[in-house]
C-alpha positions in Angstrom: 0.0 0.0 0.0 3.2 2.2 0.9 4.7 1.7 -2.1 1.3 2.4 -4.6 0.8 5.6 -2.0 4.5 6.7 -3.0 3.9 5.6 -7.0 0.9 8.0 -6.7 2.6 10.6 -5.6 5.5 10.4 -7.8 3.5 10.6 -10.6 1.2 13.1 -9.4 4.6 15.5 -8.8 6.3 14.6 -12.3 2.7 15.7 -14.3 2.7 18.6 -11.7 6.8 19.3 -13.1 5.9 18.9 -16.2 2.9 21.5 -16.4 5.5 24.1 -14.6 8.0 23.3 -17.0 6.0 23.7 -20.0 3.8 27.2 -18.5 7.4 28.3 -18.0 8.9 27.8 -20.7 9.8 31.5 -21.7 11.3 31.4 -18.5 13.4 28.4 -17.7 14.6 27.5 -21.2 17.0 31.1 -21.2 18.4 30.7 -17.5 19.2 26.8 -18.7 20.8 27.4 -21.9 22.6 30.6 -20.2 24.0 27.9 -17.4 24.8 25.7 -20.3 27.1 28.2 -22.0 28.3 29.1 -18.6 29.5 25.4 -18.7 30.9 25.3 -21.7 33.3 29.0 -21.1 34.5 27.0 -17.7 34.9 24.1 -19.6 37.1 25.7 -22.6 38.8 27.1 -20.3 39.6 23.4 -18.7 40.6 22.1 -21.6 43.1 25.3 -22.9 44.4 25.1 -19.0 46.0 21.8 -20.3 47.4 22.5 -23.6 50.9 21.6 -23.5 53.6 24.2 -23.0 51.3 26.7 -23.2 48.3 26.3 -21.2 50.0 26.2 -18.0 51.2 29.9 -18.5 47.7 31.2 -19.2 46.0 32.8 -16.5 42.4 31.6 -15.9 41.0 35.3 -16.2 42.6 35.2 -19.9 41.4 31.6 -20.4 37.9 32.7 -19.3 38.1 35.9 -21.6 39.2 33.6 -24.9 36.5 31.1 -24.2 33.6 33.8 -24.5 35.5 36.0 -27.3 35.1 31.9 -29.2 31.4 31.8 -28.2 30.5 35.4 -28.9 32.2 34.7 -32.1 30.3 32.4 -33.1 27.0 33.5 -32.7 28.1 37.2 -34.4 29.3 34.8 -37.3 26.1 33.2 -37.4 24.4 36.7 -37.4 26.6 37.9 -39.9 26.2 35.0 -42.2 21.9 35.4 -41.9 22.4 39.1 -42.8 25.0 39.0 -45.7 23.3 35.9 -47.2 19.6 37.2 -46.5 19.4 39.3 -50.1 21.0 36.7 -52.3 18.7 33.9 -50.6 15.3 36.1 -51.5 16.9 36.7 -55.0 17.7 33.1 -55.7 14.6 31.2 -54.6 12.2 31.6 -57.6 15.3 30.2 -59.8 15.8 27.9 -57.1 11.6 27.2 -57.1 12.1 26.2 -60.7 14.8 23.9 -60.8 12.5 22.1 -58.3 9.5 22.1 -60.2 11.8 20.7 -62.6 13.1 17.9 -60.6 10.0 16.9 -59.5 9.0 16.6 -63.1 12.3 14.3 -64.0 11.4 12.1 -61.1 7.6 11.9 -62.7 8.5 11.1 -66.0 11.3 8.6 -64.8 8.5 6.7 -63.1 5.7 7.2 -66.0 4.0 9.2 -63.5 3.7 12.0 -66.5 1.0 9.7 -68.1 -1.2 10.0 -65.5 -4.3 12.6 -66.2 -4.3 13.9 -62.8 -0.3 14.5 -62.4 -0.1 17.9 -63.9 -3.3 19.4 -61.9 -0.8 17.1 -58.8 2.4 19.0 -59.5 0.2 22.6 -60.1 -1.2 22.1 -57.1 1.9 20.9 -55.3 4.1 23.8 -56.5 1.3 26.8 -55.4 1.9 25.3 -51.6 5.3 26.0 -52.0 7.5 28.9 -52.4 10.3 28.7 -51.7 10.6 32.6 -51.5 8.3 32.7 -48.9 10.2 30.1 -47.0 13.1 31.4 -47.0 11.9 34.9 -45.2 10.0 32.9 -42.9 13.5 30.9 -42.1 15.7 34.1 -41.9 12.9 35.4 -40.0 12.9 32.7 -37.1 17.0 32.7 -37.1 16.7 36.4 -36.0 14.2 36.0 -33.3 16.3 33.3 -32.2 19.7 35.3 -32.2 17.4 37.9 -29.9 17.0 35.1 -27.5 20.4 34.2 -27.4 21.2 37.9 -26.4 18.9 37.0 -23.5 20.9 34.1 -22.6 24.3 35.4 -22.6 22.7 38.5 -20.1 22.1 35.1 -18.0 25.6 33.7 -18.8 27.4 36.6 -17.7 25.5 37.1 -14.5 26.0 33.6 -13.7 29.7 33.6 -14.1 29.4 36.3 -11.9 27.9 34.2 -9.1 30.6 31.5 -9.7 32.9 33.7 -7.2 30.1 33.6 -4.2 28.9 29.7 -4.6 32.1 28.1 -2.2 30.4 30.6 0.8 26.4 29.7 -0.6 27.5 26.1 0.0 28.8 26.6 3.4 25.6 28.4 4.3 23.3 26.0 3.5 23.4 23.4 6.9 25.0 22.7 9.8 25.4 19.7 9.2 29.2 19.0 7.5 28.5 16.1 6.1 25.7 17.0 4.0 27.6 20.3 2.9 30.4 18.0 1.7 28.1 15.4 0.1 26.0 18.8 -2.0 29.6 19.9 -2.8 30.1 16.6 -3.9 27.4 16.3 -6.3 27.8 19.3 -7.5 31.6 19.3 -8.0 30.4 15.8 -10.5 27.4 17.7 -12.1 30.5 20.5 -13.4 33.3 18.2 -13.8 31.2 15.8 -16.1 29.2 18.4 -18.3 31.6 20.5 -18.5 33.7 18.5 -19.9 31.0 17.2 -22.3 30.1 20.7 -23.3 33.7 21.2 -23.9 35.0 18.5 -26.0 31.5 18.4 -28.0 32.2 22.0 -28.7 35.8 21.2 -30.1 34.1 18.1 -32.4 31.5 20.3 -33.7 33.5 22.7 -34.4 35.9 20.4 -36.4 32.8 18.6 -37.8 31.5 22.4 -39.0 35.4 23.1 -40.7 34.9 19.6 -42.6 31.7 19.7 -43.8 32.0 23.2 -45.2 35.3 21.9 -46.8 33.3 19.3 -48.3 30.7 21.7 -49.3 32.5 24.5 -50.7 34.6 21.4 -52.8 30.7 20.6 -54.6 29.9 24.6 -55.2 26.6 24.6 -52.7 25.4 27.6 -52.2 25.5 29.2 -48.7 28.0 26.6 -47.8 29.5 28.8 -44.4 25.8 29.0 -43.4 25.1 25.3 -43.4 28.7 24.6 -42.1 27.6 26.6 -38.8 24.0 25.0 -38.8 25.7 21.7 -38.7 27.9 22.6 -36.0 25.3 23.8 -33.8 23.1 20.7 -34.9 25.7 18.5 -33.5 24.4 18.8 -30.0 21.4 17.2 -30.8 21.5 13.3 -30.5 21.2 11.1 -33.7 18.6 13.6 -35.1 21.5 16.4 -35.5 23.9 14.2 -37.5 20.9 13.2 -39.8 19.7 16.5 -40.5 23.6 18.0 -40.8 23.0 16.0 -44.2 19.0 16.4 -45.1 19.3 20.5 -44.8 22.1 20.4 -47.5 21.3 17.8 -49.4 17.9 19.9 -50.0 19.9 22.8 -51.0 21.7 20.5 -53.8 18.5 19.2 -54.9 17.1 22.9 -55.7 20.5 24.1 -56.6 21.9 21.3 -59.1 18.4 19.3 -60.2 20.8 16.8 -61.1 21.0 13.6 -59.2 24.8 12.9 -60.0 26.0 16.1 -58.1 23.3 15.6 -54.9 24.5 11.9 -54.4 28.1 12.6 -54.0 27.5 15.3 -52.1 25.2 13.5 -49.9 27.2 10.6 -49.4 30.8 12.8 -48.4 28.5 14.5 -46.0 27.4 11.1 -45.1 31.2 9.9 -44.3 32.2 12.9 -42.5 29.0 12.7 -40.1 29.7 8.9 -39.9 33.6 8.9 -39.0 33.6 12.0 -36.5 30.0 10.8 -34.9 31.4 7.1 -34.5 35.4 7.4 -34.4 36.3 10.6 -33.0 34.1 11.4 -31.2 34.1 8.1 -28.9 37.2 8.4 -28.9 37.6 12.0 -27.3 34.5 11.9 -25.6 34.7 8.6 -23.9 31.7 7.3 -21.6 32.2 10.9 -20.1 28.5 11.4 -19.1 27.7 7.4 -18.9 24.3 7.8 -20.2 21.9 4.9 -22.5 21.4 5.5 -25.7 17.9 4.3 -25.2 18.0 7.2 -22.1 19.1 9.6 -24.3 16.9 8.7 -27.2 13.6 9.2 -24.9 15.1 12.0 -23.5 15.7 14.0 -26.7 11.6 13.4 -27.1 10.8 14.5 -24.0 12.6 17.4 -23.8 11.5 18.3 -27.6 8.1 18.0 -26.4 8.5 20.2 -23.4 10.5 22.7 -24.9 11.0 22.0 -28.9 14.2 22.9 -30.7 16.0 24.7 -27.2 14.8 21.0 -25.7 16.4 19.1 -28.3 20.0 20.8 -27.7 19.7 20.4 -24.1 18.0 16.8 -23.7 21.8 15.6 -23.2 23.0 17.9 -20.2 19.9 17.8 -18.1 19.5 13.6 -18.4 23.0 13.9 -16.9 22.6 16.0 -14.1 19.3 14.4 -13.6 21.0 10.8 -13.4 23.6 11.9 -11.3 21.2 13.9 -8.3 19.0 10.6 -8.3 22.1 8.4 -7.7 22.8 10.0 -4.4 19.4 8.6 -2.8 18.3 5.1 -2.3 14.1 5.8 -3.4 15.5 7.4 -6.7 19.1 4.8 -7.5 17.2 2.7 -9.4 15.8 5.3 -11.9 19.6 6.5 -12.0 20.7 2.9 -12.9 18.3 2.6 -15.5 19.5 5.8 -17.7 23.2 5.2 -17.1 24.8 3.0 -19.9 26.7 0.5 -18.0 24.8 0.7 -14.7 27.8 1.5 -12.5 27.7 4.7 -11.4 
């Protein structure tokens, strides 16, 4: 009876989580992300700290400094890249509208699909849905209101990283008790050493995975190619679905660009090899079992989190199923569930 009492209530208080989560969204997904790239400064910063020769010498303050000058950079690149390529996108999409129609109509006569009396009212009616004008403002247009948010979030990065100084004497505060202020400092000390990290070597990878597929890009002559180098860097922080759509998002540029499906295979399938050797090779290989989280865990997580919070849920499904499985190892009631998302179930 105990146990269906506390099963009640458990589930009771995660719909109840849920609904707050969800209400607030506005609200939590800025001061999560701003902790995130709070994270991933201290975690640069790590990771610089043990360059040889010269990361020894660098003073944290200046390690701190480069780590947000790299961030900041990035996101004014991004900005930059919307802006500058805005005009020609907007100029190019009715050419780029007609090589579609035009593939489309190569892939209907290659399947005898021309013969059939209803095809061309089909394709007429298929082609006034889209326009790829049209699309292509309403894209820009989302990338800016998201670049706005961002501003938000580095307001809560900064303030944050301001905090950082005071959180030793906050943890000191927080009971009389010493060995529950060591055993908080404990977790928490985990929850930073192991996201960090994460955040910080997942950074480096995406960064290299960004360089090589623009490379690989720019070798084929697709347009925009430093635009979708970026988006795939930034989509490598989503699980699985980021490595697949690094390739779908380009490989739909090549289809309206080329209309040739020589050019669009190759290029598919080089963007195909780079995604598959730095998603599988490298990046086990630097990473590790850092964060010691199921795929399976990580899979429904990146669902849940989507749910909840859509695309800023997607890039953070990762970072809070880890925090999440390492605060519900430290009790016996919640171990279990902690057992059950980790990968090897040692934790």
């Amino acid at each position: 009876m105990d146990r269906l009492r506390a099963a009640v209530y458990g589930t009771l208080l995660l719909l109840i989580i849920g609904w707050v989560l969800t209400v607030g969204k506005a609200i939590f997904v800025p001061a999560v992300l701003g902790a995130v790239i709070v994270y991933v400064i201290v975690g640069l910063a790590q990771v610089l700290g043990r360059l040889p020769l010269v990361g020894p010498r660098l003073p944290l303050q200046l390690r701190y400094l480069f780590s947000m000058g790299v961030i900041a950079l990035a996101f004014l690149m991004l900005a930059y890249l919307i802006a500058a390529n805005k005009e020609r996108a907007l100029q190019l999409a009715p050419q780029y509208q007609q090589s579609l129609l035009a593939s489309i109509q190569g892939v209907a006569m290659f399947f005898g699909i021309e013969t059939e009396p209803t095809w061309t009212t089909v394709r007429n009616e298929l082609m006034a849905q889209i326009n790829l004008q049209r699309l292509f403002a309403s894209l820009l247009a989302s990338a800016g209101s998201i670049l706005v948010t961002f501003i938000v979030v580095f307001l809560y990065a900064t303030f944050l990283l301001v905090e950082r100084s005071h959180v030793e004497t906050k943890l000191a505060q927080l009971s009389d008790d010493p060995q529950r202020v060591a055993r908080i400092r404990q977790v928490i000390g985990t929850i930073n050493q192991r996201i960090g990290s994460y955040l910080a070597l997942k950074t480096l990878l995406s960064i290299l995975l960004g360089v090589v597929s623009w490379a690989v890009m720019a070798l084929y002559g697709l347009e925009f190619a430093v635009l979708w180098a970026v988006l795939t860097a930034f989509l490598n922080f989503v699980p699985y679905v980021g490595s697949v759509l690094g390739v779908a998002l380009p490989a739909l540029m090549a289809v309206v660009q080329f209309g040739e499906i020589g050019p669009i295979l190759a290029l598919v399938v080089a963007l195909s090899v780079v995604q598959f050797l730095i998603g599988n090779f490298l990046d086990p290989y630097v990473m590790g079992s850092s964060l010691n989280l199921s795929p399976f865990a990580i899979l429904i997580s990146l669902a849940l989190w989507s749910e909840l919070w859509g695309i800023p849920g997607a890039f953070l499904a990762v970072p809070i199923t880890a925090i999440i499985t390492i605060v519900f190892s430290q009790f016996s009631g919640t171990r279990p569930v902690a057992v059950l998302l980790s990968k090897s179930g040692a934790l």
